[in-house]
C-alpha positions as CSV (number, residue, x, y, z in Angstrom):
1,X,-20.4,-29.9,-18.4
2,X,-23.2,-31.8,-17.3
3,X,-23.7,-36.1,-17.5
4,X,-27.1,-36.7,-19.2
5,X,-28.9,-37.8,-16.0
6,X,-29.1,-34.0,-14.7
7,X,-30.8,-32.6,-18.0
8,X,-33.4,-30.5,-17.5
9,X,-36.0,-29.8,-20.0
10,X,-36.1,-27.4,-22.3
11,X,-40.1,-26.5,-21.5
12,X,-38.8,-25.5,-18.4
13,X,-37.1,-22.3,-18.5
14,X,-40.2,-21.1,-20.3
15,X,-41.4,-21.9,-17.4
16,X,-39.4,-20.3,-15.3
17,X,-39.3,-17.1,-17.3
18,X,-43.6,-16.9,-16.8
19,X,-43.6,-18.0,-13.1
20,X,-40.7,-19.2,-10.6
21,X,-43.0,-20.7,-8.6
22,X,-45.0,-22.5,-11.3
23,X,-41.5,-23.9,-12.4
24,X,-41.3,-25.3,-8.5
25,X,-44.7,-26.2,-8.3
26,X,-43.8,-28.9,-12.1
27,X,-40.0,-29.6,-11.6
28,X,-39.6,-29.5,-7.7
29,X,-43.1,-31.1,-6.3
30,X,-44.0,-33.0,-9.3
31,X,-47.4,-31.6,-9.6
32,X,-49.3,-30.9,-12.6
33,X,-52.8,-29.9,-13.3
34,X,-54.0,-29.6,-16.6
35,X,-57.0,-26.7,-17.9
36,X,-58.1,-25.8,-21.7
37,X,-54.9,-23.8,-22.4
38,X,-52.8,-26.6,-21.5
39,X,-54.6,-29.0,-23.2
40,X,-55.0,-27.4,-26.4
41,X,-50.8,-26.4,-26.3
42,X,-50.2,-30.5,-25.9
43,X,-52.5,-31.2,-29.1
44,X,-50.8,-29.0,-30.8
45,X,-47.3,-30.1,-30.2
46,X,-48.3,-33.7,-30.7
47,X,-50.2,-32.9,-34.1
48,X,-46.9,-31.1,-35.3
49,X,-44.6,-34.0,-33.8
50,X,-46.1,-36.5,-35.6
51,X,-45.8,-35.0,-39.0
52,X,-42.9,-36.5,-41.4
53,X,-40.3,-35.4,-42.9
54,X,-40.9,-33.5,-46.0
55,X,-39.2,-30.8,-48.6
56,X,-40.8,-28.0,-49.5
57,X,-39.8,-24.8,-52.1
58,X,-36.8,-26.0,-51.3
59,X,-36.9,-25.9,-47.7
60,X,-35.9,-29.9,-46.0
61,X,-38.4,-29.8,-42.7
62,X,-38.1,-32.6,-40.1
63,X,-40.5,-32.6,-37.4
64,X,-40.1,-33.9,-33.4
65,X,-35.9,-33.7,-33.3
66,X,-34.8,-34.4,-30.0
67,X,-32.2,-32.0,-28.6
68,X,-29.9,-32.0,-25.6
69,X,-26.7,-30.0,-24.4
70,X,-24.3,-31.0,-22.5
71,X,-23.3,-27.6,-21.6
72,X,-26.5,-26.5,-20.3
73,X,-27.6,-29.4,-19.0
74,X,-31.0,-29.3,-21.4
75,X,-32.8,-31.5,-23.3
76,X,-35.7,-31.6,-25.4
77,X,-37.9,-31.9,-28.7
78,X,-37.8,-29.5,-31.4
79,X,-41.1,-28.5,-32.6
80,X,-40.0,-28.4,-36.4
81,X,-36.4,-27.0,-38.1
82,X,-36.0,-26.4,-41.5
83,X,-32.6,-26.7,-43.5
84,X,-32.0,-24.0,-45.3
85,X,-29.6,-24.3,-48.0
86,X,-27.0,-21.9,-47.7
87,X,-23.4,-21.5,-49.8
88,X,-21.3,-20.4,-46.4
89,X,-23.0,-21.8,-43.3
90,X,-24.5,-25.3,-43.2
91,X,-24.0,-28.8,-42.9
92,X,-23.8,-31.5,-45.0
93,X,-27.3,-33.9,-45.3
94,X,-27.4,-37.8,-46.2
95,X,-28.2,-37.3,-50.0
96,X,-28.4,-34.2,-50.1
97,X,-25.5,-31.5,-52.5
98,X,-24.6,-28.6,-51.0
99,X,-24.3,-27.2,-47.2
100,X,-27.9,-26.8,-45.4
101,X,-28.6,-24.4,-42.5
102,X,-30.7,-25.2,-39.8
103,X,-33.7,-22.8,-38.6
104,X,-36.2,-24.1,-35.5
105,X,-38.9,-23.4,-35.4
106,X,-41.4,-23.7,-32.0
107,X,-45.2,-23.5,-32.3
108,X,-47.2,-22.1,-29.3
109,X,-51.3,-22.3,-29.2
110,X,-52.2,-18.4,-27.7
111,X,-50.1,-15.0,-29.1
112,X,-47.0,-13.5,-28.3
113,X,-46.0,-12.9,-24.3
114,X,-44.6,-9.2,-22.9
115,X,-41.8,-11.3,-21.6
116,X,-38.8,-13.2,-23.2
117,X,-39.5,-16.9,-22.0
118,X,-40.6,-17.9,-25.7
119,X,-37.7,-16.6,-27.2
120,X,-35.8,-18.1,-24.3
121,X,-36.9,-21.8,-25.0
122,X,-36.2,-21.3,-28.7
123,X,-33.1,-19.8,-28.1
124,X,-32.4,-23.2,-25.9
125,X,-33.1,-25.2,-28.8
126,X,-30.8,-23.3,-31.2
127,X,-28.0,-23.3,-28.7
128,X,-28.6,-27.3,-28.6
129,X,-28.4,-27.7,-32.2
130,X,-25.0,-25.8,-32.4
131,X,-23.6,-27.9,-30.1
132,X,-24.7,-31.0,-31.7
133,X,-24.2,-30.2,-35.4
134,X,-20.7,-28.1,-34.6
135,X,-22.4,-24.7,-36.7
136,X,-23.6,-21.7,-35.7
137,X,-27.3,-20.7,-36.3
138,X,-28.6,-16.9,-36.3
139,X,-32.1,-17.0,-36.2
140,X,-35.5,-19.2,-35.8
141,X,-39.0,-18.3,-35.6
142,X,-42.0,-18.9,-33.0
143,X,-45.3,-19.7,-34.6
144,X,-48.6,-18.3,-32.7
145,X,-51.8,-20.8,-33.4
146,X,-53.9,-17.7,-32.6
147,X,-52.4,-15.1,-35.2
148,X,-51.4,-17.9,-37.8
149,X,-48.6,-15.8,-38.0
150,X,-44.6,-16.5,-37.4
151,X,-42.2,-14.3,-36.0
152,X,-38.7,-14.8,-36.9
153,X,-36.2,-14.3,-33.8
154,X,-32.5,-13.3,-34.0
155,X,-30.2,-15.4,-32.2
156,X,-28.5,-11.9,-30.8
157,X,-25.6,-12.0,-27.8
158,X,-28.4,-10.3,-25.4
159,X,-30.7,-13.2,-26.1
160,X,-27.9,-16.0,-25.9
161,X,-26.5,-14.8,-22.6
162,X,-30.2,-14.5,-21.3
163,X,-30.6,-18.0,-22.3
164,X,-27.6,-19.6,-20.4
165,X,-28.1,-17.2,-17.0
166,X,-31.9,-18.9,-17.3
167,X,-30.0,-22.9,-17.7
168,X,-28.1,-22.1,-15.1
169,X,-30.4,-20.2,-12.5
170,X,-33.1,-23.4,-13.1
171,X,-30.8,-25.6,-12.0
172,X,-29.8,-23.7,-9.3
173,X,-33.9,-23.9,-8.3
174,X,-34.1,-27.2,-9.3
175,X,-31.2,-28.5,-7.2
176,X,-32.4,-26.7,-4.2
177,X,-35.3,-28.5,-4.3
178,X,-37.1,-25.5,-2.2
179,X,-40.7,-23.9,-3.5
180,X,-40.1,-20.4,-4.7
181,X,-42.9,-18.2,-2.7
182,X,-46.2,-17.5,-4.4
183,X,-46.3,-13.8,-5.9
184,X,-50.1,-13.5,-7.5
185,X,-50.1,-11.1,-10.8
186,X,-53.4,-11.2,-13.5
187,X,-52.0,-13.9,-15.2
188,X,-51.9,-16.0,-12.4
189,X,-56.5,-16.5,-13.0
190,X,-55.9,-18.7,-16.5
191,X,-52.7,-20.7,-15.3
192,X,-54.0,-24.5,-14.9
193,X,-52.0,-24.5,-11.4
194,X,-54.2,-21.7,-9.7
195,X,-55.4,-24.4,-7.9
196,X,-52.1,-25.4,-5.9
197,X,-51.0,-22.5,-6.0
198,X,-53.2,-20.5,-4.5
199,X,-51.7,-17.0,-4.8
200,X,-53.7,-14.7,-3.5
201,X,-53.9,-17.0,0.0
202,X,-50.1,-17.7,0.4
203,X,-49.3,-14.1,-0.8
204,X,-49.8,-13.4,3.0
205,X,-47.1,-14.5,5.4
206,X,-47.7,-17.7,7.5
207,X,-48.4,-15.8,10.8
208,X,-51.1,-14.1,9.3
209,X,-52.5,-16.7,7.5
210,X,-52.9,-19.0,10.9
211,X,-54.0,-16.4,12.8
212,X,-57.2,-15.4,10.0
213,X,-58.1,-19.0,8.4
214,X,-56.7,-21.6,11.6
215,X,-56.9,-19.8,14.7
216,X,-60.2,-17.9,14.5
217,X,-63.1,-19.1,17.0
């Protein structure tokens, strides 16, 4: 169990799960450099924040719910969750009959990844929520800006235990407070910390680095 003053955020094993060292570069040295991409993911998150509270085709949606676990040591804001209602699994709601289910749902700007760090963070999220309502919660969904298009995510046992080994590995880094190396893939030209970074410099060893960019005459 952890006390609320080492909660780490959420954001950050998506983080972790795209880049070690960009992780390092936000949670470890502080730094943070902002591009287009980064820009337009903040708008967005902000736009759907601000939204109320609303019920529609008989779906209750609240926007900008702050999470945390004691457990993983995570804390956060859900993008939106929806309360489904549901005659087995749910909980009850301020003037509201019935048992409601609760489904999050986190918004990203650019298309699905080839890795698992989305569904990671939204795993987070739903592993938050069951520790905070007391219920369990089998799937969400990740919305893309660019397809206009959500895909719904099963909370499986693969995904859950992926989740946790990612909580605890961050705060592992975190607590280290030591800079994972630099490792430069394509992915590495539209990330807003290519600047700091510098991966395709420090992909060399320091020896050689001195010897090409210090010590020549």
């Amino acid at each position: 169990m952890f006390l609320e003053s080492d909660f780490l955020p959420i954001s950050a094993l998506q983080h972790l799960l795209f880049c070690e060292r960009q992780c390092c570069l936000i949670h470890v040295e502080q730094i943070w450099i902002e591009n287009r991409l980064t820009s337009e993911g903040r708008v967005l998150h902000a736009n759907v924040h601000e939204q109320g509270d609303e019920a529609r085709n008989g779906v209750l949606i609240t926007h900008g719910l702050k999470l945390k676990s004691f457990v993983l040591g995570l804390t956060g804001v859900a993008d939106v969750v929806e309360f489904h209602f549901s005659d087995l699994n749910g909980i009850e709601l301020a003037n509201r009959k019935g048992l409601w289910s609760p489904f999050p749902v986190e918004y990203k700007r650019g298309k699905p990844k080839n890795n698992s760090s989305d569904e990671v963070q939204l795993c987070a999220q739903a592993l938050c929520l069951e520790e905070m309502l007391k219920i369990s919660i089998e799937k969400g969904a990740l919305y893309y800006g660019s397809e206009h298009k959500r895909h719904e995510i099963e909370f499986s046992e693969l995904l859950r235990k992926e989740t946790v080994k990612a909580s605890q590995r961050l705060h592992k880094i975190i607590d280290s407070g030591i800079t994972s190396p630099t490792h430069y893939e394509k992915h590495c030209d539209s990330c807003s910390m290519i600047g700091v970074c510098m991966p395709k410099i420090f992909k060399k060893d320091a020896k050689e680095y001195l010897e090409k960019y210090i010590y020549q005459e």
